[in-house]
C-alpha positions in Angstrom: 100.0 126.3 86.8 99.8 123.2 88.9 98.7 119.8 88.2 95.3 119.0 87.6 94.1 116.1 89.6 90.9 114.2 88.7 89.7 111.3 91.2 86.7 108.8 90.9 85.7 107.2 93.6 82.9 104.5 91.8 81.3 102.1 93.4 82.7 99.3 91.9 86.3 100.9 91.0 87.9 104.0 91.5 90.7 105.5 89.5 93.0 108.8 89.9 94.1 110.9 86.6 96.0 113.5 85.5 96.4 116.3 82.4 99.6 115.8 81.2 101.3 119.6 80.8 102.8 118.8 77.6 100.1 116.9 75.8 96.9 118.6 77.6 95.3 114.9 77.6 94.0 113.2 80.5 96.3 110.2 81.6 95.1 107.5 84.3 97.7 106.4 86.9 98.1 102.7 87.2 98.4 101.7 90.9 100.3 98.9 92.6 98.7 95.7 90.5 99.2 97.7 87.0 95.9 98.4 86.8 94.4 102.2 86.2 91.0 100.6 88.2 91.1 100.2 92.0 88.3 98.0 93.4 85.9 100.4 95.4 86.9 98.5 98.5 88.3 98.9 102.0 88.5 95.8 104.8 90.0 96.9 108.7 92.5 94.5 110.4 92.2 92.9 113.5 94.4 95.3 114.8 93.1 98.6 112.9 95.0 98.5 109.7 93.2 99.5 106.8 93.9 97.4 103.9 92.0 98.4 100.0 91.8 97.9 96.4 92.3 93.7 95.4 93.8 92.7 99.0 90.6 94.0 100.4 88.6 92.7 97.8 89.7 89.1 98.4 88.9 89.3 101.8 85.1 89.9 101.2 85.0 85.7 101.4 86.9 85.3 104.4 86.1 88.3 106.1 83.1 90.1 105.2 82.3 91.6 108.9 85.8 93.7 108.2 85.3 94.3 104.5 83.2 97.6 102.8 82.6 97.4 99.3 79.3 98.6 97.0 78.7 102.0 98.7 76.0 104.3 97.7 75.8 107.9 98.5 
């Protein structure tokens, strides 16, 4: 069987898990900060690049008319 993948894309923070194959119990994957919670946001460079989670958070301040955060279906 493969791995079963479960993603939450909140709007406030998103997180990715996984069921472990030996234990059968969910486990959250910690991203790049050590955190298992990604801020739910995204901000776009001057020259396209996409930047998310808490670099694109603390741009909100300095550049809010690059930065997407609080999105509602």
């Amino acid at each position: 069987m493969g791995r079963i993948v479960g993603i939450d894309l909140g709007t406030t923070n998103s997180l990715v898990a996984y069921v472990d194959a030996q234990s059968g119990q969910p486990k959250c994957i910690r991203g790049p900060y050590g955190s298992t919670l990604c801020p739910s946001v995204v901000s776009i460079d001057a020259d396209g690049g996409i930047v998310v989670g808490e670099p694109a958070k603390r741009r909100l301040l300095r550049q809010p008319e690059r930065t997407i955060y609080s999105v509602k279906r």
